[in-house]
C-alpha positions as CSV (number, residue, x, y, z in Angstrom):
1,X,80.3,245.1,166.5
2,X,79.7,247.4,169.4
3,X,80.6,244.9,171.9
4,X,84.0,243.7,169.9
5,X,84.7,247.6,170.0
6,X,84.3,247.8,173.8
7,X,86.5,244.7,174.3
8,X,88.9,245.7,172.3
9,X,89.6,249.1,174.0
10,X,89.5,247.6,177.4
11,X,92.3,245.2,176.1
12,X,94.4,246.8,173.2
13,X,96.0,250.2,175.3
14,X,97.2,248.0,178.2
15,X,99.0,245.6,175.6
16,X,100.4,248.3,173.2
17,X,101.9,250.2,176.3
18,X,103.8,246.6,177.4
19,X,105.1,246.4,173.6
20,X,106.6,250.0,174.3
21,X,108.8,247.8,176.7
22,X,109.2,245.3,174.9
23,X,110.8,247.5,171.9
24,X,112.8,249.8,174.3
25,X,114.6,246.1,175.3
26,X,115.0,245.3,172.1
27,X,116.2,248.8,170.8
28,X,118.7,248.8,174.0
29,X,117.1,251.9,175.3
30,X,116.4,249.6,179.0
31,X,119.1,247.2,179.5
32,X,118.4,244.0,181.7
33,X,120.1,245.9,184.6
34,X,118.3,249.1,184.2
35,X,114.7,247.3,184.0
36,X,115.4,245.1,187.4
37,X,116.5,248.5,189.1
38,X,113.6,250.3,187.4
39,X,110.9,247.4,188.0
40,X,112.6,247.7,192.2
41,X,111.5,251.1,192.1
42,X,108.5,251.4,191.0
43,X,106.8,248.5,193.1
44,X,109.1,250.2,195.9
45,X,108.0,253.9,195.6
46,X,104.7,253.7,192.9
47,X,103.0,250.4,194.1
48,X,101.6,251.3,197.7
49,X,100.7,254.9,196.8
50,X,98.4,253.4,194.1
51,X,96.4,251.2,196.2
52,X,96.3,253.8,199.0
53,X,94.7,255.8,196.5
54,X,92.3,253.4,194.8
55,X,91.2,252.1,198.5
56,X,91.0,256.2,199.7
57,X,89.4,257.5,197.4
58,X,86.5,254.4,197.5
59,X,83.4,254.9,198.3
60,X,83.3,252.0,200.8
61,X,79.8,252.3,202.0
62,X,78.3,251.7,198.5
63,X,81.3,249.9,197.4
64,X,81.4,247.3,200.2
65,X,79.8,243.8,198.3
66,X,80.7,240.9,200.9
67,X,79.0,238.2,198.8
68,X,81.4,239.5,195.7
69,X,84.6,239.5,198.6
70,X,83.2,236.1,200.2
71,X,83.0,234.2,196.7
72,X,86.3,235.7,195.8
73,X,87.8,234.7,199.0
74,X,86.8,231.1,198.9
75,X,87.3,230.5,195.0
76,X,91.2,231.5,195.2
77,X,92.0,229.6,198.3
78,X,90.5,226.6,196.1
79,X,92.7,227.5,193.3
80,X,95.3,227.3,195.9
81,X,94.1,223.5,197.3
82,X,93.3,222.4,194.0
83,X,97.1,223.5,192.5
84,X,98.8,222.1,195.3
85,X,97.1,218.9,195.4
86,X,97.5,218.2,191.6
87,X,101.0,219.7,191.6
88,X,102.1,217.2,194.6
89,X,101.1,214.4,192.4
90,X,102.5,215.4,188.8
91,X,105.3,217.6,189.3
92,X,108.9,215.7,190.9
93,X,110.6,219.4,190.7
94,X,110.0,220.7,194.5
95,X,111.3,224.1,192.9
96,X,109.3,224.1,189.8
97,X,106.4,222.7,191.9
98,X,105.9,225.6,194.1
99,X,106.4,228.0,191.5
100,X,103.7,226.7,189.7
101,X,101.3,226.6,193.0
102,X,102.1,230.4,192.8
103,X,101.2,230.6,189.3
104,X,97.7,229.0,190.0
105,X,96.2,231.3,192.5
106,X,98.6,235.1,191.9
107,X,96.6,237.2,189.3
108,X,97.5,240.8,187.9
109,X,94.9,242.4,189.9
110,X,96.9,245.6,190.0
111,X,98.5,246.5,187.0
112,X,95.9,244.7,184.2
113,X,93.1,244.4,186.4
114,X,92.1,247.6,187.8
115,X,93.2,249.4,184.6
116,X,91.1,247.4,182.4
117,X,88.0,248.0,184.8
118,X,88.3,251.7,184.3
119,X,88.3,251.4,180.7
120,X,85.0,249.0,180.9
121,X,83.5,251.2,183.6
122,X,85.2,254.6,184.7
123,X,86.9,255.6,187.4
124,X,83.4,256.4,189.2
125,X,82.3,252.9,188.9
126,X,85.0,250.5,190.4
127,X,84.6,251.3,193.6
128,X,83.6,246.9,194.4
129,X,86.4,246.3,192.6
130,X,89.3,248.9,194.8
131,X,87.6,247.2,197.4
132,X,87.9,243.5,196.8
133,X,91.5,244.6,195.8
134,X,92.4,246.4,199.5
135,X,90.9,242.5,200.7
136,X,92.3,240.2,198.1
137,X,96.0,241.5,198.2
138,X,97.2,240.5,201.4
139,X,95.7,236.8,200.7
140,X,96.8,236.5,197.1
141,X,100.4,237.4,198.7
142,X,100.2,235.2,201.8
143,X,99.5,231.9,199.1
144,X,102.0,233.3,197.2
145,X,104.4,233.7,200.0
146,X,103.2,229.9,201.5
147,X,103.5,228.3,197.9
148,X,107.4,228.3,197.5
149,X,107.6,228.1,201.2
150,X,106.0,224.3,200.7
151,X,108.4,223.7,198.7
152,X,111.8,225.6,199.6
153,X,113.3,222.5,200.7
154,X,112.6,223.0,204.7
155,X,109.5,223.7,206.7
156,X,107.8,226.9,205.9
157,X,108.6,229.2,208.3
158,X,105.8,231.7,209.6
159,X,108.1,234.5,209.9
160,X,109.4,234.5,206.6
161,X,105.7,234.3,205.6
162,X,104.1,237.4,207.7
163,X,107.5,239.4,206.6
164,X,106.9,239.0,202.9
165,X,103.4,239.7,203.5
166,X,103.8,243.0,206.0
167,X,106.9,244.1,203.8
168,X,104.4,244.3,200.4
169,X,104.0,247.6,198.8
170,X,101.0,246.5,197.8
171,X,99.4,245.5,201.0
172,X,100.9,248.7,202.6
173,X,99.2,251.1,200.7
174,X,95.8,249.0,200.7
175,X,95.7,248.5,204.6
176,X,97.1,252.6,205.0
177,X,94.4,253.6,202.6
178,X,91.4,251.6,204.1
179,X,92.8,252.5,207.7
180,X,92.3,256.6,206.8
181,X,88.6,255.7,205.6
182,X,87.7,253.9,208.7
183,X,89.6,256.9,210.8
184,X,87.6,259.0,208.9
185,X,91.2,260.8,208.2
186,X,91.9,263.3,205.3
187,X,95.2,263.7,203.7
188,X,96.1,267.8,203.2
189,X,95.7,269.2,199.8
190,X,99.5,268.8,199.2
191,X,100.1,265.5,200.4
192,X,97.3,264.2,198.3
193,X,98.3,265.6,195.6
194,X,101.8,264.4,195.5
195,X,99.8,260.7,196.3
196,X,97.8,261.5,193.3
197,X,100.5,261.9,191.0
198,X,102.7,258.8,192.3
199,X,99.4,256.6,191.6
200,X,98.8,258.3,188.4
201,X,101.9,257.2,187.2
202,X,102.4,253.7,188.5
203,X,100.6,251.9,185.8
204,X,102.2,253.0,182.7
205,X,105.7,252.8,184.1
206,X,104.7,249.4,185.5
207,X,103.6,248.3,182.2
208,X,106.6,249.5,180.4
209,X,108.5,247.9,182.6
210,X,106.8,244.7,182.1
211,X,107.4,244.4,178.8
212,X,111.2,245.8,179.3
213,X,111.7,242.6,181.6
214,X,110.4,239.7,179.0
215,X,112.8,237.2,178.0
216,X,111.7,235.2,175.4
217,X,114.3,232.8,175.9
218,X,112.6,231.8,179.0
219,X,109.9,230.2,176.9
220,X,112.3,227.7,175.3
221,X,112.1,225.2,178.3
222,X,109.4,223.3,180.5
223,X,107.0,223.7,177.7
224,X,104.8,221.5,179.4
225,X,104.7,223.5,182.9
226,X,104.0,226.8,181.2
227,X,101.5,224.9,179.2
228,X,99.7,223.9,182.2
229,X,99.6,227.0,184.1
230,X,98.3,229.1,181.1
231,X,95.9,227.0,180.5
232,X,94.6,226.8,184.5
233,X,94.9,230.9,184.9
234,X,93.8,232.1,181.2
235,X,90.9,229.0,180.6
236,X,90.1,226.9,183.6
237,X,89.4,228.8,186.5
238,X,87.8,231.6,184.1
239,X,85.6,229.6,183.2
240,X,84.7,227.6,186.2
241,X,84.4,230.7,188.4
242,X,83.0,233.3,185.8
243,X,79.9,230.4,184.9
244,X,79.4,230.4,188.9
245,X,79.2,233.9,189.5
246,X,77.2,234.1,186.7
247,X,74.7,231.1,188.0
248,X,75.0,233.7,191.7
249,X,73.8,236.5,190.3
250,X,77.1,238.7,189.9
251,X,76.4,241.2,187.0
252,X,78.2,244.2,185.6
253,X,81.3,245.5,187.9
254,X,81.3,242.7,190.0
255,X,81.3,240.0,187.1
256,X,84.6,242.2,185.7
257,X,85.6,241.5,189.4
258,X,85.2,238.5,189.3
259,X,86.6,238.4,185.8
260,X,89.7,239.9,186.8
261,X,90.2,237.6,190.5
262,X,90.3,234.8,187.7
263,X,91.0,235.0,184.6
264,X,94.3,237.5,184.7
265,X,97.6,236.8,183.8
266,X,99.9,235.7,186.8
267,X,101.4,238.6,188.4
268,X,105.1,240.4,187.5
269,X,106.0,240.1,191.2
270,X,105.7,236.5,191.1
271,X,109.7,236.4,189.1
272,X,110.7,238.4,191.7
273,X,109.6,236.8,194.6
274,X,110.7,233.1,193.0
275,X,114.0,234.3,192.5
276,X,114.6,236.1,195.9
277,X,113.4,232.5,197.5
278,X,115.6,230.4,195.5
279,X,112.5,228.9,193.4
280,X,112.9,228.3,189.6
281,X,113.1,231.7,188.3
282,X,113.8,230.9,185.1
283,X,110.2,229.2,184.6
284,X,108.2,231.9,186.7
285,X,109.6,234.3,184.3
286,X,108.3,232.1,181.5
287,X,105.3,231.7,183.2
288,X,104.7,235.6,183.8
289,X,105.4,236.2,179.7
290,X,103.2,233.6,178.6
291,X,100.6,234.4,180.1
292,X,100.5,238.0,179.7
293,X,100.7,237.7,176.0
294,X,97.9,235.2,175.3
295,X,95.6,237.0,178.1
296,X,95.8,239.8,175.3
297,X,93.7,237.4,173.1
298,X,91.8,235.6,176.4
299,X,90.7,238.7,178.0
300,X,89.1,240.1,175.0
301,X,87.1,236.8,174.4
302,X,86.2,236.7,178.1
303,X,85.3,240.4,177.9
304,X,83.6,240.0,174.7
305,X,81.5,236.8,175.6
306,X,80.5,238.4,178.8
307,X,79.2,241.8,177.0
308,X,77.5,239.6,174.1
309,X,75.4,237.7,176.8
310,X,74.2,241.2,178.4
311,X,76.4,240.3,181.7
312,X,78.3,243.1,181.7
């Protein structure tokens, strides 16, 4: 019962606060436009100071795991070579294809992931994990960034590639915050508290806007790609990669980092990024909905498994 308990309050807040989007679009209170200008801001102006401040605030020398960065290094780049040799063979859609290839290796890290880690293990105890995020970001993004460049129609082009990776809040605030540890440089009082606050409120704005921007309509075609990529992020890789981290040796934070590398739901950012490269938006949206609402139901089984075999 204990265990149930513990997964359900890692789980349940981060959902309920998405359904407060969800029922301020359905109420009217966030129209479609409002939410797209309120989902640019916040990964604009509340994204990078978050990760600066997870990564600052680290305790790097303690926190620093390369087996845990090394195993989730390699096992994304295979989602990425797996997905994009399957993919190649099964899907005719050059736009759906790379969208999918996205799908495969881009998990919530930031707004589900670290979150849900506090709740399991307090803000004093995730240190691995703000690590393995400062490292795991720019990669996650540079796949993301190549997979609907495979596919765009031309040949991918470098430049486009290192500007969607450079231009990331995300990466911008990890690399900033992990440059002032290894410069051994302190933010004043006043600047870090204004950095404190911005971070503080990036994740409930960010899940309220997630739920804001679902379209259910978007669930009403290409059943069988959004079948297939929920069941390869929420079921597949979880539990291919979570058994051999297990079989490793990974327990406690760095199983939930593990945990979290593979078994979230597919990034918010992935819609935005499909539609700014002229990929099928339509289904990346589907994608993002889908699997944020059955990880709801997948993440408390994972978390709950875990906890009932004395892993976490």
């Amino acid at each position: 019962m204990e265990n149930i308990v513990i997964a359900l309050n890692a789980v349940l807040p981060l959902f309920l606060i998405i359904g407060l989007g969800v029922a301020a679009r359905r109420l009217r209170i966030l129209s479609d436009a409002s939410a797209r200008q309120a989902n640019g801001l916040c990964f604009k102006l509340f994204m990078a100071p978050l990760l600066f401040s997870n990564v600052y605030h680290a305790d790097l020398g303690a926190a620093f795991d390369p087996r845990l960065i090394l195993f989730c290094i390699l096992g994304t780049v295979c989602e990425f070579l797996v997905g994009l040799a399957l993919l190649s063979r099964t899907v005719s859609d050059r736009a759906a294809r790379g969208v999918m290839l996205q799908a495969f290796c881009r998990p919530n890290l930031i707004l589900l992931g670290l979150p849900m880690s506090i709740s399991l293990f307090g803000e004093d105890g995730v240190g691995p994990i703000s690590v393995l995020v400062a490292v795991m970001v720019p990669l996650i993004n540079i796949l993301a960034v190549l997979s609907l460049e495979l596919f765009h129609g031309s040949a991918p082009s470098p430049r486009r590639i290192l500007l969607g990776v450079v231009r990331n809040p995300f990466v911008l605030g990890a690399a900033a915050g992990l440059l002032c540890q290894l410069g051994g440089f302190r933010l004043p009082y006043l600047l870090d508290t204004v950095v404190t606050e911005l971070a503080d409120a990036a994740t409930p704005l960010a899940l309220v806007l997630m739920g804001a921007s679902m379209d259910f309509g978007r669930l009403r075609g290409s059943l069988g790609h959004l079948a297939a990529c929920t069941a390869a992020r929420l079921v597949v890789f979880p539990a291919v990669f979570l058994s051999l981290g297990a079989a490793m040796g990974f327990r406690g934070v760095a199983l939930c980092a593990v945990m979290l590398v593979f078994a979230t739901p597919v990034a918010v950012n992935s819609y935005t990024m499909a539609l700014q490269m002229d990929a099928d938006a339509d289904l990346a949206g589907g994608i993002v909905l889908l699997t944020t609402a059955l990880s709801c139901l997948t993440l408390f089984l994972w978390i709950f498994s875990l906890k009932s075999l004395g892993l976490f």
